[in-house]
C-alpha positions as CSV (number, residue, x, y, z in Angstrom):
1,X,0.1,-107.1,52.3
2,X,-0.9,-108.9,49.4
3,X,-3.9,-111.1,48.3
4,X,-6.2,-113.1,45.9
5,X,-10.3,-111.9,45.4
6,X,-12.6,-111.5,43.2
7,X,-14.1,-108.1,42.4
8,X,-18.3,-108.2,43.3
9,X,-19.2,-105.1,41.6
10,X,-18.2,-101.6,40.7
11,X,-19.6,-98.8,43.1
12,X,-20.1,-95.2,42.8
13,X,-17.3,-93.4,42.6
14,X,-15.6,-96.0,40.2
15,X,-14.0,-98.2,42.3
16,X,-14.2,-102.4,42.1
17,X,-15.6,-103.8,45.2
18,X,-14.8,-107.0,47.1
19,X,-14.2,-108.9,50.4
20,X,-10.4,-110.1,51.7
21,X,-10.5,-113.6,53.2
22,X,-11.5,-112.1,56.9
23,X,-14.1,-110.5,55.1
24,X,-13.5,-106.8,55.2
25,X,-14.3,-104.6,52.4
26,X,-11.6,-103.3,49.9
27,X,-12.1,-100.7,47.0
28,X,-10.0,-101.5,43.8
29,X,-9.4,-98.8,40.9
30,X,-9.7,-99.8,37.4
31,X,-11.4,-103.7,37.7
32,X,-14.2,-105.2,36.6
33,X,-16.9,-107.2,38.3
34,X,-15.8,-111.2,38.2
35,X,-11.9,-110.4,37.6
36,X,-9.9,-112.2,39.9
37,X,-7.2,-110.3,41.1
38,X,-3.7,-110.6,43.3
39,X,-3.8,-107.0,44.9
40,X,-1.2,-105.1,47.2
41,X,-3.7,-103.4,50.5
42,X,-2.1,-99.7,50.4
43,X,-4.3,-98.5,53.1
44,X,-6.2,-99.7,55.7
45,X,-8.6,-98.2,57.1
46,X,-10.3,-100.1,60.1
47,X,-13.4,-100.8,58.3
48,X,-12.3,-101.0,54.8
49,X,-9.3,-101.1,53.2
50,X,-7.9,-99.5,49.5
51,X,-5.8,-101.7,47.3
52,X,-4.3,-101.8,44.3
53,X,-4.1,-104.8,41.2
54,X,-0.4,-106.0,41.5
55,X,-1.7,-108.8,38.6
56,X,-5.1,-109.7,37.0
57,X,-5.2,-113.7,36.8
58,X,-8.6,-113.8,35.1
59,X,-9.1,-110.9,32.7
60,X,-13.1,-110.0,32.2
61,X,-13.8,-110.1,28.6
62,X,-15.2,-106.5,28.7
63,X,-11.7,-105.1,29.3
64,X,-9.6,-103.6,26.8
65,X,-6.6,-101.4,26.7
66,X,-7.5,-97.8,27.7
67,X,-7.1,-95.4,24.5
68,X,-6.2,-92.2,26.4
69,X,-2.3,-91.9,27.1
70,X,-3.2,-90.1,30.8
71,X,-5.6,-92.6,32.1
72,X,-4.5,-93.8,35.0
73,X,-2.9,-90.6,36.2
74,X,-5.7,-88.1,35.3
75,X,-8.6,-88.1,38.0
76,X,-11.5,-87.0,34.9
77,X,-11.7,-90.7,34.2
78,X,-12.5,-94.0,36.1
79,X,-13.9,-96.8,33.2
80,X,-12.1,-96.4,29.8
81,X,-10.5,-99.9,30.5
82,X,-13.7,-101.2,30.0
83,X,-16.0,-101.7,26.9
84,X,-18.5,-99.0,26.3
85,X,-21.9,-101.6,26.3
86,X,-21.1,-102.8,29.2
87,X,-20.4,-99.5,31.0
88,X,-24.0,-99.1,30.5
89,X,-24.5,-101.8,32.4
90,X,-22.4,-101.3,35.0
91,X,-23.8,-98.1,35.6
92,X,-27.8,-99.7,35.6
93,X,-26.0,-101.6,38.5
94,X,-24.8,-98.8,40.3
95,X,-28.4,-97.0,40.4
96,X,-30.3,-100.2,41.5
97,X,-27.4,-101.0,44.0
98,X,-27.9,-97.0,45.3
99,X,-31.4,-97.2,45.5
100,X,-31.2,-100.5,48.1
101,X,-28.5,-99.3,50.1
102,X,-30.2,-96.3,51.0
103,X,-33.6,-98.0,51.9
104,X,-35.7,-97.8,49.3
105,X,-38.1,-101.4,49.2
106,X,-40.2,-100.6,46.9
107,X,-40.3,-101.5,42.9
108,X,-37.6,-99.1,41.1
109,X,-39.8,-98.0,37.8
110,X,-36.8,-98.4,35.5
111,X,-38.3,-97.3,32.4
112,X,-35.5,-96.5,30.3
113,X,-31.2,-96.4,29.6
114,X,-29.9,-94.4,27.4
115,X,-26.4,-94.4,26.0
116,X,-24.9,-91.8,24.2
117,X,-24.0,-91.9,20.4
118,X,-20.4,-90.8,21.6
119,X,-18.6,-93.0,24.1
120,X,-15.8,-89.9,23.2
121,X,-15.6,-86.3,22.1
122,X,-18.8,-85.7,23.2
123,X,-17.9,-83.0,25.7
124,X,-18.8,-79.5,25.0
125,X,-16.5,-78.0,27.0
126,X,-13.2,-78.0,29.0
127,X,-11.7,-76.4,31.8
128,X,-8.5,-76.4,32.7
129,X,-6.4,-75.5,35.7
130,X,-3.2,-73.2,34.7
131,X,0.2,-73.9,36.1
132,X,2.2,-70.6,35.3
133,X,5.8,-71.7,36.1
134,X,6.1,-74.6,34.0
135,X,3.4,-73.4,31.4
136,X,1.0,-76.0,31.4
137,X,-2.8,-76.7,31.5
138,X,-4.8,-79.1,32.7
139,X,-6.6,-81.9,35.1
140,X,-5.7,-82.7,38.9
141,X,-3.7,-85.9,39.1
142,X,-5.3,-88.8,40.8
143,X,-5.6,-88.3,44.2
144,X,-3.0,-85.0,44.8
145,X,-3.5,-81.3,43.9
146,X,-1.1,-81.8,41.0
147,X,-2.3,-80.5,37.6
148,X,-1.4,-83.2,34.7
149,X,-0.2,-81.4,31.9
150,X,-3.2,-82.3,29.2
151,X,-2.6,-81.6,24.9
152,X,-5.5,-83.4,24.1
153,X,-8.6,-84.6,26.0
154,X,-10.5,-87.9,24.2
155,X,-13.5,-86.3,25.9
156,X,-13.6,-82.9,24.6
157,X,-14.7,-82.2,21.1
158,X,-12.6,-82.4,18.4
159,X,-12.6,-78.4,18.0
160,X,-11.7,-78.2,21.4
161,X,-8.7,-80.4,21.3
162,X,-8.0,-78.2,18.0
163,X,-7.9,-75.1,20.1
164,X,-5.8,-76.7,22.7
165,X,-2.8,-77.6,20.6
166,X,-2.9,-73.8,19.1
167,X,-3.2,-72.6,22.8
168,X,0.3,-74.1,23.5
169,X,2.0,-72.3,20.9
170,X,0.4,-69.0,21.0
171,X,2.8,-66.6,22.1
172,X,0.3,-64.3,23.4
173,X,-1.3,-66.9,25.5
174,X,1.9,-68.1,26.6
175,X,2.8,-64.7,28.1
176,X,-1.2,-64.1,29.4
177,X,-0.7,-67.8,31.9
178,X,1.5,-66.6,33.6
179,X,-1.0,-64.8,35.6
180,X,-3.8,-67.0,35.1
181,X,-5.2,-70.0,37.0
182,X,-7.8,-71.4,34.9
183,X,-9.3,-71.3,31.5
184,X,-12.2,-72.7,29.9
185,X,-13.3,-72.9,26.4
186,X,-17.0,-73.8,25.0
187,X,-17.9,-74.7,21.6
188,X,-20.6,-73.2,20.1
189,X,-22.2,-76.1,18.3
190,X,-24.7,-74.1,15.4
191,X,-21.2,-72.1,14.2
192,X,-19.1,-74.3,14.5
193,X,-16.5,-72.2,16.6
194,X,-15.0,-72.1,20.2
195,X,-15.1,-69.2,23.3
196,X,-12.6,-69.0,25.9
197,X,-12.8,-67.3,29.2
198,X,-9.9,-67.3,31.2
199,X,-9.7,-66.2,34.8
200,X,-6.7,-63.9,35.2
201,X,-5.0,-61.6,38.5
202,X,-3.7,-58.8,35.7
203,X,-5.4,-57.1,33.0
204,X,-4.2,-58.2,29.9
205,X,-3.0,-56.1,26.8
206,X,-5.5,-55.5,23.9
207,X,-2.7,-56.8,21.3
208,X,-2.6,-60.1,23.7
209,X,-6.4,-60.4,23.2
210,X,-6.1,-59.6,19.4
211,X,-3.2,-62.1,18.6
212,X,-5.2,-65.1,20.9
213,X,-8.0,-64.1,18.3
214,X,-5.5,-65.3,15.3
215,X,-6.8,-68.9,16.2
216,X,-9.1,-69.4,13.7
217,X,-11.8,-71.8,15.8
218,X,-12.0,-68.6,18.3
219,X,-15.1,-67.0,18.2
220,X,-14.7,-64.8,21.4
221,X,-12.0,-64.2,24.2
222,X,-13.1,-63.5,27.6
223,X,-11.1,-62.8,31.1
224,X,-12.3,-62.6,34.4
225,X,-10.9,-60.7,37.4
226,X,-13.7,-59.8,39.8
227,X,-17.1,-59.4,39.7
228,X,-20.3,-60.6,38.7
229,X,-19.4,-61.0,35.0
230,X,-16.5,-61.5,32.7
231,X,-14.4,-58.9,30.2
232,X,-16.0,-59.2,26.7
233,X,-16.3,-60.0,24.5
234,X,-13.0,-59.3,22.2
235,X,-14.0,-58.6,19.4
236,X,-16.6,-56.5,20.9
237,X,-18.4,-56.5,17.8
238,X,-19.1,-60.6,18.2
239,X,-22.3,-61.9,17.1
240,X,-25.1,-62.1,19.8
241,X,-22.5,-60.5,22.6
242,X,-20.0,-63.7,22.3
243,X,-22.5,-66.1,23.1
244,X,-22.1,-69.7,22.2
245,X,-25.4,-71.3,20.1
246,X,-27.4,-74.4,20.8
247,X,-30.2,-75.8,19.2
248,X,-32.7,-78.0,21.0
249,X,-35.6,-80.3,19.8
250,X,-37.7,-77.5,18.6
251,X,-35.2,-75.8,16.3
252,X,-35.2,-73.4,18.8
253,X,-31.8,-71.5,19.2
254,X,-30.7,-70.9,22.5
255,X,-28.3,-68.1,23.1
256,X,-25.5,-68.3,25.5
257,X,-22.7,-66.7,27.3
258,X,-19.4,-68.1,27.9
259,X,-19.2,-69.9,31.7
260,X,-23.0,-70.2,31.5
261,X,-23.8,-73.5,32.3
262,X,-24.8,-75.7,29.9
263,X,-24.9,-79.4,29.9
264,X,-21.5,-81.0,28.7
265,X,-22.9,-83.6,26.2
266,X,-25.9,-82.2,24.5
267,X,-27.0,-84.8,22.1
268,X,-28.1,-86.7,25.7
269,X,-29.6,-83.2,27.0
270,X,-31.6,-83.1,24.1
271,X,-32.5,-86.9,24.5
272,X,-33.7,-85.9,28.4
273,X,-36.1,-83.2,26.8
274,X,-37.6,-85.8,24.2
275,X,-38.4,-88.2,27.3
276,X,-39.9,-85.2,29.2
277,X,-42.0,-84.9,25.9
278,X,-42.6,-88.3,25.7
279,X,-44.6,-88.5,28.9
280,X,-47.3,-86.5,27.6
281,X,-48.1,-84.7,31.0
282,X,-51.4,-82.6,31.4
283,X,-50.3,-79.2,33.3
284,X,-51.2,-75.7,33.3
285,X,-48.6,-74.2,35.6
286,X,-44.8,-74.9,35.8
287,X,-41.9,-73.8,38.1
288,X,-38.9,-74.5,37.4
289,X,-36.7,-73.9,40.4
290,X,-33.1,-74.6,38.8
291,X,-33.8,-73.0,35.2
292,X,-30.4,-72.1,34.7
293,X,-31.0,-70.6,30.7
294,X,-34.5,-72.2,30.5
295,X,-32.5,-75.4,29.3
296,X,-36.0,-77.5,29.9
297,X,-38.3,-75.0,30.2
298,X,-38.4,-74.0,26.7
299,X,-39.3,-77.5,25.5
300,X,-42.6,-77.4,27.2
301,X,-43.6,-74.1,25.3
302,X,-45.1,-76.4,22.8
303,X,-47.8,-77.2,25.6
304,X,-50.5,-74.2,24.2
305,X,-52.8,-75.0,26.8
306,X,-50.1,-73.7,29.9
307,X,-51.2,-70.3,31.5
308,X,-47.6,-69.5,33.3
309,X,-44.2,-70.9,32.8
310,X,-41.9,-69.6,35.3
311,X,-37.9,-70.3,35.8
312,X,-35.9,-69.1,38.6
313,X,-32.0,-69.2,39.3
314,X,-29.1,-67.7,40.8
315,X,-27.2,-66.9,38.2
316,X,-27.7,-63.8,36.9
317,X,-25.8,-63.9,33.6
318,X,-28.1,-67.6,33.0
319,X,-31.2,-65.8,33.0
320,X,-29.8,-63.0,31.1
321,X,-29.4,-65.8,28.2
322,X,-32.8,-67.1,28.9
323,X,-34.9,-64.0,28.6
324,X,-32.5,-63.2,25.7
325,X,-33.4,-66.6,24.0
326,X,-37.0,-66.0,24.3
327,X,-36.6,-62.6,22.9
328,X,-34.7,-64.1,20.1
329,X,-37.5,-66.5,19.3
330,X,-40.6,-64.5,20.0
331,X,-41.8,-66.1,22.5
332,X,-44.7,-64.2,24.4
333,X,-45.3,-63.5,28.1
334,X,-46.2,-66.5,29.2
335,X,-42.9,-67.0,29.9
336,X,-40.9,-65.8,32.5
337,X,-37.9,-65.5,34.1
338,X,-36.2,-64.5,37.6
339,X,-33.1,-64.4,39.1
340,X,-33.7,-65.7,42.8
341,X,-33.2,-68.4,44.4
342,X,-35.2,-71.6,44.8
343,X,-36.0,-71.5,48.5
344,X,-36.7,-67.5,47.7
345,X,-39.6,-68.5,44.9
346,X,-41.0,-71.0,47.1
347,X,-41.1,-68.8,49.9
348,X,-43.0,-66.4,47.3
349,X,-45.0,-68.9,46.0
350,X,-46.3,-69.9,49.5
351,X,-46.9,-66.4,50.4
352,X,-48.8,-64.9,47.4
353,X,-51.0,-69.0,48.1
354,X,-49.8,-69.7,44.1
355,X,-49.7,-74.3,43.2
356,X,-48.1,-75.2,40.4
357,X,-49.0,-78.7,38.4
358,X,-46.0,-79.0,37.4
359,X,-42.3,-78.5,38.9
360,X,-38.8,-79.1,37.9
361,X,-35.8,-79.8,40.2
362,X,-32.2,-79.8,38.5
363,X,-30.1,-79.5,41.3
364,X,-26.4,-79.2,41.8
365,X,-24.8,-82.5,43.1
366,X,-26.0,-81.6,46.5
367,X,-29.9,-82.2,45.5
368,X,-32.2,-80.2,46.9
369,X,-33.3,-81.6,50.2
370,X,-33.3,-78.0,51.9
371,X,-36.5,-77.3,49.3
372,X,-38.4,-80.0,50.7
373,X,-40.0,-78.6,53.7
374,X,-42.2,-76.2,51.3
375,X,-42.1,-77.7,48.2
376,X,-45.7,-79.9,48.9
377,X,-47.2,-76.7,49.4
378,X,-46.4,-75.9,45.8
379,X,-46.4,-78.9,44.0
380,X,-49.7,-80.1,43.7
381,X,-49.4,-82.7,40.6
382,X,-46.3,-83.6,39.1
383,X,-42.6,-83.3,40.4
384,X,-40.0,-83.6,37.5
385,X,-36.1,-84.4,39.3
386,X,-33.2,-84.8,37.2
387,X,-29.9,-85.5,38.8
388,X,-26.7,-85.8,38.1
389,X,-25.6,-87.6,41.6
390,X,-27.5,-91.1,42.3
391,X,-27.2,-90.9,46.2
392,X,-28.4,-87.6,46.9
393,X,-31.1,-88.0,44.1
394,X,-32.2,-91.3,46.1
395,X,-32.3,-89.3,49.4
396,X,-34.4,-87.1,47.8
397,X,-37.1,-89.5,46.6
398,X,-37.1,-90.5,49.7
399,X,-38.1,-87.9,51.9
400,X,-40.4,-86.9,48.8
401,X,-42.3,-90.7,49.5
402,X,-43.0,-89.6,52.8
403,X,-44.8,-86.2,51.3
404,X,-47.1,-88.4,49.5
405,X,-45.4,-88.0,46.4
406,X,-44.9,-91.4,44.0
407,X,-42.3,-92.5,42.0
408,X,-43.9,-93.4,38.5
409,X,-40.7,-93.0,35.7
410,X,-37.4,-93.5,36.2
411,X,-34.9,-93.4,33.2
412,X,-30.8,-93.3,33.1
413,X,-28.9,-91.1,30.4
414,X,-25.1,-91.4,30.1
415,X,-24.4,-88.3,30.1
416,X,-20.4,-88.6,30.9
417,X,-18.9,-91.8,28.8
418,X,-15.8,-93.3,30.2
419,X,-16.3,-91.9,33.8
420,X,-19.1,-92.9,36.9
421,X,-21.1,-90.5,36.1
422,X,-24.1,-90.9,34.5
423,X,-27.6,-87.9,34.9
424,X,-31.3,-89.9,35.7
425,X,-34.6,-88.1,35.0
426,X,-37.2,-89.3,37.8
427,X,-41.1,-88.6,37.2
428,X,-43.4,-88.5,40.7
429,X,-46.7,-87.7,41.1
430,X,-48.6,-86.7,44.4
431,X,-50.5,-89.2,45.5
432,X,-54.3,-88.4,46.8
């Protein structure tokens, strides 16, 4: 079935939105609000319906031809057709829009967007799936469990897209895929060099290690098979253990191990720690209950007047960086570490009767709405929630209004360029 509308907006996820004559919604990929379109409905669904643009009639004048070859057929990507300034906008859209379709009535405290420097090769790392029978690495196609065979990434770093070409004609790593099914490599920004982990079912050879290690970006080669940790690093004499080096506002270094997590475009992670800064909060205690490597955490050291800093988080290996990081630096006891879980140092917290004035939330994508049964028990001044998913963020806020907790600051960072993604940083303060 074919028709003629008018796209209305784009919504999370990526996708145009707009009504067919009878007035049922349909989701179009790669549009632009105001285009008019003639589209082919490839799906119904009842309620809504999927299309796609058979012919644009009335071109926006923010769309231009996308500059990646795969777009279109990769799935990483959902707004390179469209011009970088006014991806920004779209996405301010997207959070208001979010914010009234899920309820909330009162005044969004907007107080900031912030684009990134980079609308490409801003991404500090890359992970690919590995197809062994036709050697190649890569994204899921659009919409299948196809991996697109990928030789260069626009979003990746130019070192990264360096070591990828090499990768392909290594003969070492040619042999090693076949019994691998993903790799990932990191840059590590202060030497200028790359890791790579890649998860294998078969030890490899030590000569197939060493002759990966002839590409000259490589810093480090790890493998995983099982287990808490990965194989490594090769060399084992690499500096700091193989771990990749960041610096953050302070000049402070931090230290860290390959598949750590890290955030993928760090000029806008270090922009999120100078608007945490900027706030100029008064606080003496601070949990941070997903620390990760102390990522924010160690930007609040500067605050001499804080008795206790603490940082908890499930992975192991993170807080292995962390404390290492704070060894590295000299940093003194106030600081500490642990490797449990959120719910598990609430829990604690409630228990041993301890408040902090100050706590951070940096959930996965799935927020942290389990946490909030004890988290007013704990949080007795300020609530710092950084998200990287608008709707479950949203949520969030709101069963934190009900808690007597306020929204004050609200600020957007485009963290992701060229995709619907986008990280906001939301300041509340309890209320009474």
């Amino acid at each position: 079935m074919q028709s003629v509308l008018k796209v209305e907006k784009i919504i999370f996820g990526g996708n145009g939105l707009a009504h067919l004559p009878d007035g049922k919604v349909v989701f179009i990929p790669y549009v632009i609000p105001e285009e008019v379109l003639q589209v082919r409905i490839i799906k119904d669904y009842g309620d809504y319906a999927e299309a796609e643009v058979e012919k644009i009639l009335e071109a926006s004048p923010y769309r231009r031809k996308a500059p990646c070859s795969y777009y279109g057929i990769c799935g990483g990507c959902q707004l390179q057709h469209i011009l970088y300034s006014y991806q920004i906008k779209i996405k301010e859209e997207i959070l208001f829009d979010t914010f009234r379709r899920l309820g909330w009535k009162e005044e969004i405290p907007l107080e900031k967007v912030v684009s990134s420097s980079k609308e490409f090769n801003y991404r500090n790392r890359l992970r690919f799936h590995v197809e062994n029978d036709k050697f190649k690495m890569g994204f899921v196609k659009r919409k299948t469990h196809e991996v697109l065979k990928i030789e260069k990434c626009l979003l990746g770093e130019d070192i990264l897209n360096r070591v990828i070409a090499q990768l392909y004609k290594n003969p070492s790593w040619i042999k090693l895929s076949y019994y691998s099914k993903r790799i990932k490599i990191e840059t590590s920004p202060e030497e200028d060099k790359v890791t790579l982990i890649f998860w294998t079912a078969v030890e490899p050879f030590k000569e197939d290690i060493k002759e990966l290690l002839s590409i000259e970006e490589l810093k480090a080669v790890f493998y995983w098979m099982k287990g808490r940790r990965p194989e490594g690093p090769f060399p084992e004499k690499s500096s700091y253990g193989g771990r990749r080096i960041f610096k953050n506002i302070d000049n402070l270094f931090y230290y860290v191990q390959p598949g750590v997590f890290v955030q993928a475009n760090w000029e806008i992670n270090c922009a999120i720690m100078e608007t945490i800064r900027s706030w100029d909060l008064s606080f003496e205690r601070v949990l941070d209950l997903h620390a990760g490597m102390g990522n924010f955490l160690f930007p609040l050291l500067h605050e001499k007047e804080v008795k206790k800093f603490l940082g908890v988080d499930t992975d192991l290996r993170a807080i292995e960086d962390g404390l290492y990081t704070a060894e590295k630096a000299g940093i003194n006891g106030r600081f500490d570490l642990r490797n449990i879980s959120a719910m598990e140092a609430l829990y604690e917290a409630v228990k041993e009767g301890e408040e902090f004035d100050l706590v951070l939330l940096d959930p996965p994508r799935g927020g942290c709405k389990e946490l909030m049964r004890l988290l007013p028990e704990v949080a007795k001044k300020y609530i710092i929630y950084i998200s990287c998913d608008i709707p479950t963020l949203v949520r969030d806020l709101l069963i934190l209004r009900k808690l007597n907790y306020e929204l004050i600051k609200l600020s957007l960072f485009d963290m992701f360029p060229q995709t619907y993604h986008f990280e906001t940083v939301a300041l509340l303060e309890r209320k009474g």
